[in-house]
N, C-alpha and C positions, 0 to 999 in steps of 0.2 A: 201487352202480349208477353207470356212466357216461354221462354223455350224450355226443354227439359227434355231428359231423356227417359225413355216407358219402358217398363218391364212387361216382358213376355208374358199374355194372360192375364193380365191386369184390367180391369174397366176403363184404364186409357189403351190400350191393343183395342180393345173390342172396338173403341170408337175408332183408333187409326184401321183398323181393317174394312168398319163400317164403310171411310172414307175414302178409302184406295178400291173397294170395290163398286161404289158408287160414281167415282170419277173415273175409272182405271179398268174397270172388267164389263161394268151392267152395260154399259155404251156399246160391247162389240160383242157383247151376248155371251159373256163368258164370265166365271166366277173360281172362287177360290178352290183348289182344294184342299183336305186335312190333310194330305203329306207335306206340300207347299206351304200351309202354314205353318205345321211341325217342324219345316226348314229354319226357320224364322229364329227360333228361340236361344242361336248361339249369334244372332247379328245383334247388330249395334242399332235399336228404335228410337227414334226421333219424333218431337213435336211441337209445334206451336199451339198454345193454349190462349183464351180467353177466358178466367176463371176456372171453371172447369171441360168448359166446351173448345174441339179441339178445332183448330182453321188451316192445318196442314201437317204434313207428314216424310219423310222419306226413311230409309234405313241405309246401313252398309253393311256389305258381307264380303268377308276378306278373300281373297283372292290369292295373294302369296304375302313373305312376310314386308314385305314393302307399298304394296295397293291393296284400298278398298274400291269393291261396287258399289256405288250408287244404286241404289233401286226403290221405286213404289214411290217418286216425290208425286207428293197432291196435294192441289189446294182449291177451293171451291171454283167455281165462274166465278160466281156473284163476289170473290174474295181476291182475284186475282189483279196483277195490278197494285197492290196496297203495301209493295214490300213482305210480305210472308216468305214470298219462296225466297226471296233473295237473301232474308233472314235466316232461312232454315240454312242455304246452302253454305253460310259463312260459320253458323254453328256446324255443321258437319266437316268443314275441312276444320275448323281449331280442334274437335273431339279425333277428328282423323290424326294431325298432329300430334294430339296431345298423345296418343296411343302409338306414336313412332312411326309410322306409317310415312311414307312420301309422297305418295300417288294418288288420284281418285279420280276413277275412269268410271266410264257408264252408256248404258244404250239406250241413247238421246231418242227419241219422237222427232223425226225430221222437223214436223210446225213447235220443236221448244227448243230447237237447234239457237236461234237467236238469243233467245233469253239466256242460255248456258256461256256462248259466246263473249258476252258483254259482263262476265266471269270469271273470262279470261278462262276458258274451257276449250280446247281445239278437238276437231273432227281427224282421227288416226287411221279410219278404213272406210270404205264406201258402203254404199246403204245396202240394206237388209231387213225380210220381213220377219216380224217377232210379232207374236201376238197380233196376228193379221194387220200389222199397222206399218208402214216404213220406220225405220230407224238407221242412224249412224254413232260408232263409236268414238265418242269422246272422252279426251283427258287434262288432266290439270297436276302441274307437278307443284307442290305443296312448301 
């Protein structure tokens, strides 16, 4: 597995967008739109690769000059479990890092609150619905 980081528009976006909308929007009946993804092109893309096929994803979009958001982490069903996300999350706080950054906060899916957890990620405010789904905001200081 590779991690790597994907430029905006690139044949690896299309598949990271393929798979955050397939994990992340078609489930709750909702999908991307082109301002949303136009948002996209000053964040920080991430991915786990298998050759050229991708098995997860997240991005960061900064927030002020000290915190990144976490957003859009995916990784299949059938892929979870296997270390990916836990990979992805440990490549995103060294590029967070590496970029000065100290913070990376994010609005956790109450059922991946665990997994963020055990990351050493802590819950800062109480739940809230975002994209018709509960969520809590978590953080990690870097």
């Amino acid at each position: 597995m590779a991690l790597r980081l994907i430029d905006y528009g690139s044949p690896e976006y299309e598949q990271m967008v393929r798979l955050r909308y397939e994990m992340l929007r078609k489930p709750l009946g909702l999908s991307f739109s082109p301002e949303e993804l136009e948002k996209e092109k000053d964040d920080v893309l991430m991915g786990a690769f298998e050759d050229d096929r991708i098995l997860g994803c997240c991005l960061l979009t900064p927030l002020d000059p000290q915190t990144l958001r976490l957003r859009q982490m995916a990784v299949p069903n059938n892929l979870q479990g296997k270390g990916i996300g836990r990979a992805l999350m440990i490549f995103a706080e060294n590029i967070a890092r590496d970029m000065g950054y100290n913070s990376l906060m994010m609005h956790a899916r109450i059922t991946a609150t665990g997994f963020y957890e055990k990351l050493g990620y802590v819950k800062i405010d109480g739940e809230f619905t975002e994209v018709t789904i509960k969520h809590v905001i978590m953080e990690k200081k870097l």
